[in-house]
C-alpha positions in Angstrom: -126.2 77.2 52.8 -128.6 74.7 51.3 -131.3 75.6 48.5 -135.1 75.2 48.6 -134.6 72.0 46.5 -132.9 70.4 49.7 -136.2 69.3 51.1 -137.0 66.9 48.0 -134.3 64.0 48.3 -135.6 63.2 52.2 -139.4 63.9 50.5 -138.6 61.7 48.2 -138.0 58.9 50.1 -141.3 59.5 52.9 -143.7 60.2 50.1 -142.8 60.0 46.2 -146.7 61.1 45.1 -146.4 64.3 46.8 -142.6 64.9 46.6 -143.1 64.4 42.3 -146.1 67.4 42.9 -143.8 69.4 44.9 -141.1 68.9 41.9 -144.0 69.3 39.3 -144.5 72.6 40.6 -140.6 73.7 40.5 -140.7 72.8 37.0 -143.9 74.8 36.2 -142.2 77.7 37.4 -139.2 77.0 35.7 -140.8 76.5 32.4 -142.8 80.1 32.8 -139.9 81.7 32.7 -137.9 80.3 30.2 -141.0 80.0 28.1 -144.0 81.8 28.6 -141.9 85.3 30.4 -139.5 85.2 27.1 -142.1 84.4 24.4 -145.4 85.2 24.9 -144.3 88.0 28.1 -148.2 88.9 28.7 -149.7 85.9 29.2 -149.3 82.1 31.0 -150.1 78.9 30.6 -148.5 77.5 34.2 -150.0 77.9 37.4 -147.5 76.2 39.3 -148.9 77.4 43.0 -151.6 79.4 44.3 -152.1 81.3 47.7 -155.1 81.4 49.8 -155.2 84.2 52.6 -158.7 82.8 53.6 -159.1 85.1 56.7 -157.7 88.6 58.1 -158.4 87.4 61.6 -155.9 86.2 63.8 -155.4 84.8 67.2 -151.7 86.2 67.8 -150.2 89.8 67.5 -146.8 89.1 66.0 -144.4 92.2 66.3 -142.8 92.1 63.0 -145.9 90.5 61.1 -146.9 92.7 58.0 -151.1 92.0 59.2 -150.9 92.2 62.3 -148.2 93.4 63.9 -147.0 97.0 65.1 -147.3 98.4 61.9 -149.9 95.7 60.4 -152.2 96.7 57.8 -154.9 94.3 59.7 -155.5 95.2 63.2 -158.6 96.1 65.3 -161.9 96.7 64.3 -160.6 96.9 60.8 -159.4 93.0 60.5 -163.5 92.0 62.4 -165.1 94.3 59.6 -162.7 93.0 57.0 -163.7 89.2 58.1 -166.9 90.0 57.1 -166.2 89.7 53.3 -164.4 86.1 53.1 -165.1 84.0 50.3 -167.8 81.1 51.0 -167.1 77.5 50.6 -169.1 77.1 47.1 -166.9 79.5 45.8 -163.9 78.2 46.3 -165.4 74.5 45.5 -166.3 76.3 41.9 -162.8 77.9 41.5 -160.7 74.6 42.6 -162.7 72.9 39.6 -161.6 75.7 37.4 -157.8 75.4 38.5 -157.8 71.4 39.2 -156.3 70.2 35.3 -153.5 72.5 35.9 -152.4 70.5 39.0 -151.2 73.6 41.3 -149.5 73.5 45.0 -151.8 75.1 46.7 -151.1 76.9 49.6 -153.1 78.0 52.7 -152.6 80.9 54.8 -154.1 84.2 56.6 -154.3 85.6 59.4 -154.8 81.9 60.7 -156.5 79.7 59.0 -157.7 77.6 61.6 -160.2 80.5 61.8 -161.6 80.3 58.5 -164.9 78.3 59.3 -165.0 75.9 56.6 -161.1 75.0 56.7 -161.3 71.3 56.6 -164.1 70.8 53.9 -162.0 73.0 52.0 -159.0 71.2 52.5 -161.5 67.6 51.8 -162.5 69.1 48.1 -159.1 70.6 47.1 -157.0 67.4 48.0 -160.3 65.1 46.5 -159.3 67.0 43.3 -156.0 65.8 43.4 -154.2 68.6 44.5 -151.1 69.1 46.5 -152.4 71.5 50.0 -150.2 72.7 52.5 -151.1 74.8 55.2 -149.5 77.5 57.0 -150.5 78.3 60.6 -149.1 79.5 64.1 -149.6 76.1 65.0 -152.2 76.9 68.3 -154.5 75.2 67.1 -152.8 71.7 66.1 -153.5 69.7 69.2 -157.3 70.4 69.6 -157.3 69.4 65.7 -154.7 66.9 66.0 -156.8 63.4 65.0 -158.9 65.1 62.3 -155.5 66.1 60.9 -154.0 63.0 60.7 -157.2 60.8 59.8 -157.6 63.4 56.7 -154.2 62.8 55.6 -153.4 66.6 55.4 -150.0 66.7 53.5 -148.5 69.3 54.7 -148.2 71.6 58.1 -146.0 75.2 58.1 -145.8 76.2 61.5 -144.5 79.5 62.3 -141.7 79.5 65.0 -139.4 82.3 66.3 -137.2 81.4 68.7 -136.7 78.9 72.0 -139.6 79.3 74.9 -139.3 83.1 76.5 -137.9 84.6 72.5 -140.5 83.6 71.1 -143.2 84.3 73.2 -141.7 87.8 73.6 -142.7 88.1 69.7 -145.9 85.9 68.9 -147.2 86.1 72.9 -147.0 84.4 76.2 -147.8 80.8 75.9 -147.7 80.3 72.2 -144.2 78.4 72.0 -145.9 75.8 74.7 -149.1 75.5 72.4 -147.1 74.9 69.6 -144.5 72.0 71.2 -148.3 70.6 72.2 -149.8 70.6 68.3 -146.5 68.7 67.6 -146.5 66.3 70.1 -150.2 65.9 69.4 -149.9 65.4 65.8 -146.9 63.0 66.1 -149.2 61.2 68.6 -151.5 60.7 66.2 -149.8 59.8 63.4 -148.5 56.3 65.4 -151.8 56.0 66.7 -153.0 55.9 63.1 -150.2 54.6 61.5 -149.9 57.7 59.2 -146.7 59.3 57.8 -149.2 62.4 57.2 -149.0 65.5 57.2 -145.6 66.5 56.9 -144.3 69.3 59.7 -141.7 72.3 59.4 -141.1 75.4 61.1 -140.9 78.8 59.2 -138.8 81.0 61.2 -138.3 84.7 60.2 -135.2 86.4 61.4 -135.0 89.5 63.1 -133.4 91.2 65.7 -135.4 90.0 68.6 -134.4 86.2 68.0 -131.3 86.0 65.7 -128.7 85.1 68.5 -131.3 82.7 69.9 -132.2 80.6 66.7 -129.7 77.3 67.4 -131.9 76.8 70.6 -134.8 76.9 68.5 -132.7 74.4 66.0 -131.5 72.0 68.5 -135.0 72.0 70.7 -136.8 71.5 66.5 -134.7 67.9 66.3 -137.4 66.4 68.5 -140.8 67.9 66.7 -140.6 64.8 64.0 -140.1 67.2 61.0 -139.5 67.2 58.0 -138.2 70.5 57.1 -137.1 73.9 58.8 -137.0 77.1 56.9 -135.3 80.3 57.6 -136.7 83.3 56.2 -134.4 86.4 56.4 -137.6 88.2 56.5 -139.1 91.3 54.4 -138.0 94.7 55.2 -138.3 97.8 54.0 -137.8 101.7 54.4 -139.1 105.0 53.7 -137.3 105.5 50.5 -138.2 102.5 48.8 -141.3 103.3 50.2 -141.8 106.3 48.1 -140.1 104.8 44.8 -142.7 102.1 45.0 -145.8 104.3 45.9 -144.6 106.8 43.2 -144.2 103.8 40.6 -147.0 101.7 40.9 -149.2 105.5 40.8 -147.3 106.5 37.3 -147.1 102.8 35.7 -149.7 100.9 37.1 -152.7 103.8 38.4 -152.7 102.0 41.9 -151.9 102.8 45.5 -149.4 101.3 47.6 -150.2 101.1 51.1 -149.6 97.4 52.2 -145.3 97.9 51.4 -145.2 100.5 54.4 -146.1 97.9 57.4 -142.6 96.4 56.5 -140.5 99.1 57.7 -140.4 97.8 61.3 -137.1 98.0 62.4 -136.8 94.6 62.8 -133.8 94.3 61.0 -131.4 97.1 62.2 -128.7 95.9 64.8 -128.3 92.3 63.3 -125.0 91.6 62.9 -124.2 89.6 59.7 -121.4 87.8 60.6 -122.7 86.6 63.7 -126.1 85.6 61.6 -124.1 83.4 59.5 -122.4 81.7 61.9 -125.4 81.5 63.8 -127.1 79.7 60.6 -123.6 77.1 59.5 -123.7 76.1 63.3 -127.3 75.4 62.5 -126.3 74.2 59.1 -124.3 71.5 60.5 -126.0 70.0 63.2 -127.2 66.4 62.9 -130.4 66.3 62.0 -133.2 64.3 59.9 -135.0 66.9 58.4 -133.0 69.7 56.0 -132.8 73.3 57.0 -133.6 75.7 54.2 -132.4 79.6 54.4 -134.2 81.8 52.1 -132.2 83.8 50.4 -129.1 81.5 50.2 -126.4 84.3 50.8 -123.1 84.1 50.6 -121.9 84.7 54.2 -120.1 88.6 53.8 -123.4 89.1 52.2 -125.7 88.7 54.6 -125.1 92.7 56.1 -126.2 93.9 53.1 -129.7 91.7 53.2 -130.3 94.3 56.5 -128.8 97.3 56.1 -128.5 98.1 52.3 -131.5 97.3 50.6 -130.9 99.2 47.6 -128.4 96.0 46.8 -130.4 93.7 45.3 -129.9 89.6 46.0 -132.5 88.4 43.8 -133.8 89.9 40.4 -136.3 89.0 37.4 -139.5 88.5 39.5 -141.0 85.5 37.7 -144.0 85.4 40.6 -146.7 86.5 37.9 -145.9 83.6 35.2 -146.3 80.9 37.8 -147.9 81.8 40.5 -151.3 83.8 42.1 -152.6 84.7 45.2 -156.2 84.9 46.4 -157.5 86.6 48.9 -160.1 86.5 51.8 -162.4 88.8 50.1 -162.0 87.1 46.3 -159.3 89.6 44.9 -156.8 87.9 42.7 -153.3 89.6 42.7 -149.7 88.6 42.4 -147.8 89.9 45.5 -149.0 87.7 48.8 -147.7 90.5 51.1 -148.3 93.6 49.1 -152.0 93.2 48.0 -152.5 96.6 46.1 -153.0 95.7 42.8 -156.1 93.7 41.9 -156.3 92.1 38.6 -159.7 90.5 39.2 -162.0 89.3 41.9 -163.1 85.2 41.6 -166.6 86.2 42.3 -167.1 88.6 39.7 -165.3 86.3 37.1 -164.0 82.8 35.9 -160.0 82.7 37.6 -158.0 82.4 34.2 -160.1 85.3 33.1 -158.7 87.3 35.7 -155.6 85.8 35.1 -154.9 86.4 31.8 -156.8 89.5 31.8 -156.1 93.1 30.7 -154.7 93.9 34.4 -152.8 90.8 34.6 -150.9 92.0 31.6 -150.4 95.7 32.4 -148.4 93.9 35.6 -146.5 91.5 33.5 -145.7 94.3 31.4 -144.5 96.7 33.7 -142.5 94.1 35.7 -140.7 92.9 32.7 -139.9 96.5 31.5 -138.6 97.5 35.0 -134.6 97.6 35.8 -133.9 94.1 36.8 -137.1 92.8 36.4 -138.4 94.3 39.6 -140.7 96.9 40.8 -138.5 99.5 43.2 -140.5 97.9 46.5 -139.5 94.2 45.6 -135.8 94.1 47.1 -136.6 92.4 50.1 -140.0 90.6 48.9 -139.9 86.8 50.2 -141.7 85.6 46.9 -138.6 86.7 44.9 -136.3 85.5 47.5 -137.7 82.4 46.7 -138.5 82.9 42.9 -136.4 85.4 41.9 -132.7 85.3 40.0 -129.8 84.7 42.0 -127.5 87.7 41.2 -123.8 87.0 40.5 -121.6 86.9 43.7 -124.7 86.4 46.4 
C-alpha cells in the first residue's frame, strides 16, 4: 500500500507553491523529532500544522463519528450550549499573525465548518498571510458555496465519504451521498467556468464494518469527482480496557480526566475480516486512476486483523504529534490530541499561542509521552494522528 507521501509527485505537477508547503510541513515534523524530541525533549521550535475544530455543531449524525455519533461526546443540547463559546473572528485574526513566520498547514475542521459563521473571512486572512488552508467537511454544503470556493482559490477540500449511494447514507443519513456528488460536480463546474485548478478535492473514508465490502464502488464511482487524492482511514477504535489504562494514566501522570477516548469504543470495527479488507484495498490499489489512494496506516496485509481485533499490538509508536503539531479548539483551548481533547495546555484567549505552547503544561505532556513505553500514552494505539505521525514498527 502507498504512503502519505504518494499524493506529492501528482501535487507537484498541478501546483508546485502549495505541493513545496505541503512538503515544508513533512519536513517540519521530521526535523522535531530528530531534533527538538531528542535534544531539547520539552520544548519546540516547529509548528509544522495546526488544527482548527471551529464549531461542535453539525448538520449530520454519523454512526461511528467520535462527536456526534452513537457514542459522541457532542450531541443534543450539549453541542447548541457548547456552540455558544466559539472563538470570534478577531481572535483568530490576532493568533494567525502570531503563528504566520512559522509557515504552518493549517487545517480546518469541526463539527462542520461550513457552520462556523465567519468561515470564509477566516479562510481570506489565513491564506492572505501566506498560509497553506485546507478544509475538512461532509461536503453538503459545497454546491450552495461552490463559486465563492473557487473565485477565493481555496486550496484544499477533504470531503468525508463512506461508501457508494445507499452505504453511505446508511451511516452519515439519507441524501448526503447525493449532496455530496452535487458539491463536486458544482465545484468542478466552477473551476472551468473560472478557469481555476483550485481547490484541490479528496475523499476521507473511514473503514468500518458497515462499508468495508462496499469501498471499491465508492473507489470506482470517486474516478469521476476530479480529485486529487482519496484517503483511507482504518479508523480509531478503542475498548474498555484501554479505556481504563488511559483514564487511570492520564489521572496519575498528568492530573486530568479522560472522557473523550470512551466515544471510540463503537463496535465499528468487530466482524471485519482482514483478509478480505486488504484485498478489498489492492483491488482499489490498482485501479486506473489519476489521483493516488492513500491508506492510513500502511499495513502489511496479514496485519491488518490485528488493526481490529487486537489493539494491545501496536502498529505505530513514538507519538511525535506534540513537537510538530497543535490543535485548537472551538472554545480557544489549545491541546495536542484532535480527537481526545482532555488535556488543556492553554486557552488562545487567555494567552499569546507559543506561550501556551511552550508552556509548563505543554511540557508536563511532552514529558510524560516521551517517558511512556513506546513513546505512547496506553489510549493512543489506534489514534489516527499517530497513524499518520507515528513510527512504523518493524514487520507492519
Amino acid at each position: 500500500m502507498k504512503t502519505n507521501f504518494s499524493v506529492v509527485p501528482k501535487l507537484l505537477a498541478r501546483n508546485p507553491r502549495l505541493a513545496g508547503r505541503i512538503v515544508r510541513s513533512f519536513a517540519g515534523q521530521k526535523k522535531s523529532v530528530i531534533v527538538d524530541k531528542r535534544f531539547h525533549p520539552e520544548t519546540t521550535k516547529v509548528l509544522s500544522l495546526i488544527y482548527f475544530r471551529l464549531t461542535p455543531l453539525c448538520n449530520l449524525r454519523c454512526v461511528m463519528c467520535g462527536q456526534r455519533g452513537v457514542k459522541g461526546t457532542m450531541t443534543g443540547l450539549f453541542a447548541r450550549e457548547e456552540a455558544k463559546k466559539i472563538v470570534p473572528l478577531d481572535t483568530y485574526k490576532r493568533l494567525v499573525d502570531e503563528i504566520k513566520h512559522k509557515k504552518p498547514t493549517i487545517y480546518l475542521w469541526g463539527g462542520e465548518p461550513f457552520l462556523y459563521p465567519d468561515l470564509f473571512p477566516l479562510v481570506d486572512y489565513m491564506m492572505e498571510a501566506g498560509l497553506a488552508v485546507s478544509v475538512n467537511t461532509n461536503g453538503t454544503f459545497l454546491a450552495k458555496n461552490a463559486a465563492e470556493i473557487v473565485r477565493k482559490g481555496w486550496h484544499a477540500l477533504f470531503v468525508s465519504l463512506d461508501g457508494f449511494e445507499e452505504t453511505n447514507d446508511a451511516i452519515r443519513g439519507k441524501g448526503s451521498y447525493q449532496n455530496v456528488v452535487e458539491g463536486f460536480e458544482a465545484i468542478k463546474r466552477e473551476k472551468a467556468r473560472q478557469g481555476s485548478h483550485l481547490p484541490h478535492m479528496g475523499i476521507v473514508t473511514t473503514v468500518n464494518n458497515l462499508n468495508y465490502k462496499d469501498l471499491y464502488r465508492l473507489a470506482e464511482a470517486a474516478n469521476d469527482f476530479g480529485l486529487s487524492w482519496h484517503i483511507f482511514n482504518l479508523g480509531t477504535y478503542t475498548n474498555q480496557d484501554i479505556i481504563a489504562k488511559q483514564q487511570t494514566f492520564m489521572k496519575e501522570a498528568l492530573d486530568s480526566e479522560a472522557t473523550c477516548i470512551e466515544a471510540f469504543d463503537t463496535g465499528y470495527n468487530e466482524g471485519i475480516d482482514g483478509r478480505d479488507l486488504h484485498q478489498i484495498l489492492e483491488r482499489i490499489h490498482a485501479m486506473h486512476s489519476d489521483h493516488p489512494v492513500i491508506t492510513v496506516p500502511a499495513l502489511n496485509p496479514e496485519k491488518i486483523d490485528l488493526y481490529y481485533h487486537d489493539f494491545e499490538t501496536l502498529v505505530r509508536r513514538n507519538c511525535s504529534v506534540p513537537w510538530s503539531q497543535a490543535n485548537v479548539n472551538y472554545n480557544g483551548d489549545v491541546h495536542f490530541c484532535a480527537d481526545y481533547p482532555d488535556y488543556v495546555i492553554g486557552n488562545i484567549t487567555e494567552k499569546p499561542f507559543f506561550e501556551i505552547f511552550n508552556g509548563e503544561k505543554a511540557r508536563r505532556f511532552r514529558t510524560a509521552l516521551r517517558g511512556s513505553p513506546e513513546g505512547l500514552f496506553p489510549g493512543c494505539s489506534r489514534c489516527y494522528q499517530n497513524m499518520l505521525c507515528g513510527e512504523k514498527i518493524k514487520g507492519f
